[in-house]
C-alpha positions in Angstrom: -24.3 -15.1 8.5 -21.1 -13.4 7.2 -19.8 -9.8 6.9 -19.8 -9.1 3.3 -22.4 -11.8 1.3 -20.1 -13.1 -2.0 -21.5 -16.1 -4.1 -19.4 -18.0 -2.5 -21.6 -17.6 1.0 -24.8 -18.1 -1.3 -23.1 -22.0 -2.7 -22.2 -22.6 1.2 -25.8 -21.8 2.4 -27.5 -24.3 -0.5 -25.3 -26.8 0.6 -26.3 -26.8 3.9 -29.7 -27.0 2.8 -29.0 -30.0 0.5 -27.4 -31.5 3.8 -30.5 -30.6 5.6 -33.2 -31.5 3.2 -31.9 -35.4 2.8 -33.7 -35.4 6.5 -37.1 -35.7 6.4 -37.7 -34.4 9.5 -36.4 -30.8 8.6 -37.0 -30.9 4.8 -38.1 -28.3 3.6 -35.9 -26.1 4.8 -35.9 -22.1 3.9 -32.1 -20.4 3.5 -31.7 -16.6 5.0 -28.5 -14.8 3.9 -27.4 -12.9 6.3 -24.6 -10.0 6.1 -23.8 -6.4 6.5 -23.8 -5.7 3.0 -25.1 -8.0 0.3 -23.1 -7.7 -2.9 -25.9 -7.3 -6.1 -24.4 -10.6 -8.0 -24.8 -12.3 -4.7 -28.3 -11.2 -4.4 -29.4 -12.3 -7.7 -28.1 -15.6 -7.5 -29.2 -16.3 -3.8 -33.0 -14.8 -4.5 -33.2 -17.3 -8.1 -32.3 -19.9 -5.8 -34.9 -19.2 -3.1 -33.3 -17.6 -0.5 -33.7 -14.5 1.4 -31.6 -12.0 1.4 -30.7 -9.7 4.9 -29.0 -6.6 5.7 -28.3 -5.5 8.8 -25.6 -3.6 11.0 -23.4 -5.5 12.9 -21.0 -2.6 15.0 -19.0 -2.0 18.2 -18.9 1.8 19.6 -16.0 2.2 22.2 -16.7 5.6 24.1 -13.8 7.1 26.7 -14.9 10.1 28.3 -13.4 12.7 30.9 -15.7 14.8 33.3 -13.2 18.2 33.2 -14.2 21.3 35.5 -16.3 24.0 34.3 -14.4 26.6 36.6 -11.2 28.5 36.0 -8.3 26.9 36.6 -5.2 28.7 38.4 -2.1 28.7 36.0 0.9 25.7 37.3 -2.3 24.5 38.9 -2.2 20.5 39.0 -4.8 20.1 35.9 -5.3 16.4 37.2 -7.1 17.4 40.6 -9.9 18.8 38.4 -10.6 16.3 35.9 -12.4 12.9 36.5 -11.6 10.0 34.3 -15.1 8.8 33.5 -15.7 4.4 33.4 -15.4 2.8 29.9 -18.8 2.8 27.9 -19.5 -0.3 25.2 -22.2 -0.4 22.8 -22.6 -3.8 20.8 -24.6 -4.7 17.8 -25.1 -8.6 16.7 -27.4 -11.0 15.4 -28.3 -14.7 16.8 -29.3 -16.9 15.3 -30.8 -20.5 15.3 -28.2 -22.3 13.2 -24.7 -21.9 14.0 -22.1 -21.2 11.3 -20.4 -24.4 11.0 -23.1 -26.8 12.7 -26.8 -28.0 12.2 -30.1 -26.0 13.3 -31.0 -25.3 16.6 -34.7 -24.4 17.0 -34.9 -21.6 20.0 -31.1 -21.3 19.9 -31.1 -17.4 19.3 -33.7 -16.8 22.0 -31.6 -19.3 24.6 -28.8 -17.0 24.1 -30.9 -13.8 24.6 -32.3 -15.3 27.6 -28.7 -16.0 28.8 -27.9 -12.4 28.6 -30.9 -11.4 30.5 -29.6 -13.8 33.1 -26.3 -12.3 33.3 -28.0 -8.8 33.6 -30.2 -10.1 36.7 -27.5 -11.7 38.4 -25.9 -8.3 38.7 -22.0 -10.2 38.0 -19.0 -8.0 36.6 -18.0 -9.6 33.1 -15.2 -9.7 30.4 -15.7 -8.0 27.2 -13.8 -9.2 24.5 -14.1 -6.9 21.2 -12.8 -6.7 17.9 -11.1 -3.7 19.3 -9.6 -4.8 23.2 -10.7 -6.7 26.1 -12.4 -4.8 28.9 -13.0 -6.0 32.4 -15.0 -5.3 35.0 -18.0 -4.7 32.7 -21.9 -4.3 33.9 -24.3 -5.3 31.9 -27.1 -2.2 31.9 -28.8 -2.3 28.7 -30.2 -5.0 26.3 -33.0 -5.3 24.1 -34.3 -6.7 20.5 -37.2 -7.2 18.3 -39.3 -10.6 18.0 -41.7 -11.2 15.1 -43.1 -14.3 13.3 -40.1 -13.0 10.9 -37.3 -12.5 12.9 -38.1 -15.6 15.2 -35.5 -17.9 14.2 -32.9 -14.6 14.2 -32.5 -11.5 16.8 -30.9 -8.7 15.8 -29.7 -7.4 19.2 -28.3 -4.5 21.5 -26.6 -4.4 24.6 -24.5 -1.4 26.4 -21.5 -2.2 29.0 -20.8 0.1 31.9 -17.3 -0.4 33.4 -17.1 -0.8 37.3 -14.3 0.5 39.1 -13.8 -1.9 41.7 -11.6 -0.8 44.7 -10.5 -2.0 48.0 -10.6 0.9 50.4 -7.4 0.6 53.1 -6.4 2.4 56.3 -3.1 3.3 57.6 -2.1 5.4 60.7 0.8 8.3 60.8 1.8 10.3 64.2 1.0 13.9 64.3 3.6 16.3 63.9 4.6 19.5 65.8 2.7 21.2 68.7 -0.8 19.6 67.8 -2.4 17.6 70.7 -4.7 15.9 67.9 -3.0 12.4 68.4 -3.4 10.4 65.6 -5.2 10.9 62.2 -6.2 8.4 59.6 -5.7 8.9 56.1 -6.8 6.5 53.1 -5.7 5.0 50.3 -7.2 3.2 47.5 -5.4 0.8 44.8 -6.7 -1.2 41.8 -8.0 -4.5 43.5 -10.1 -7.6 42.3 -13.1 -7.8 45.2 -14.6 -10.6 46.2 -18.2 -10.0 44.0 -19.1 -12.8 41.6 -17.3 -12.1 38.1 -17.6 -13.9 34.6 -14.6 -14.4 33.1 -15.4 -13.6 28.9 -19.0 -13.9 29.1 -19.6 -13.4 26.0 -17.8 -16.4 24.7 -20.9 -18.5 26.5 -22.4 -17.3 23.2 -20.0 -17.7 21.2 -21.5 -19.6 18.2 -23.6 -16.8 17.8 -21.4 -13.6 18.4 -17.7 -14.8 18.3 -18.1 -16.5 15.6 -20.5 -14.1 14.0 -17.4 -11.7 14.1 -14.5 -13.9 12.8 -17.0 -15.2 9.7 
């Protein structure tokens, strides 16, 4: 799997089937070239030796939004007080796949990994994001899917969309009244940026790394 497929990934691919076919147990095995974009030299050479050849999109979209008032706004008006600062939104595109960039082949491994995200998603746990772009926290897993066929068995080309959580603590502190009112006390609230106490995976991603980290930095 690489970003942009050069001869050069074509030679490494047949020598990992050379490596693979000197075992009788996996020979013969069947090469799948995998990248974003394929260049033509690359695809000549790789389909004369055998191999298939796939494109497909590999992407991050990073989405920031702000919830801003519909009504008029007084002029000198504190603009702040009506605009809300909506959470983070992560889209992410990548493949899995059975055999690992710089190890052997791993029959189920891309659906293992799937099933691990699944996992994360029932267990309802804030995670760590780490993208191409920055590292966001506090992340909830709300959307993942993919595509199995007898084709795409051994490789899933897979979505998933992060929600970011704002996780507060919520604290109360007491003032004395002031002037003639008999009112006594009144409680007012404040909240601050606070780590709670709710089950979080640190990176959770890197779990899979062989098959997205990796995927990335090849």
């Amino acid at each position: 799997v690489k970003r942009i497929g050069e001869i050069a990934g074509v030679d490494q691919l047949l020598r990992y089937q050379e490596r693979l076919d000197r075992d009788g147990t996996l020979a013969p095995t069947r090469g799948m070239f995998v990248a974003t974009k394929i260049k033509p030299q690359a695809r000549v050479y790789a389909e004369s030796r055998g191999i298939e050849c796939i494109e497909i999109d590999l992407e991050e979209q990073h989405a920031a939004n702000m919830q801003v008032t519909r009504h008029a706004v007084e002029r000198g008006t504190d603009i702040s007080d009506h605009a809300i600062l909506l959470p983070a939104e992560l889209s992410l595109k990548f493949v899995l796949t059975d055999t690992p960039i710089d190890g052997e082949p791993q029959p189920g491994r891309a659906i293992r990994g799937y099933l691990q995200l699944e996992a994360l998603q029932r267990e309802m746990v804030l995670a760590d994001v780490v993208t191409g772009l920055k590292v966001y926290d506090n992340m909830f897993l709300q959307n993942i899917g993919t595509v199995l066929s007898v084709e795409t068995q051994h490789y899933l080309e897979v979505t998933a969309h992060f929600v970011r959580v704002n996780v507060v603590d919520s604290q109360t502190s007491m003032a004395s009244s002031t002037g003639r009112s008999e009112r006594g006390r009144q409680s007012t609230s404040a909240t601050k940026q606070a780590e709670q106490d709710k089950p979080k995976v640190t990176s959770a991603l890197k779990a899979l790394k062989d098959g997205l980290g990796k995927l990335v930095g090849g």
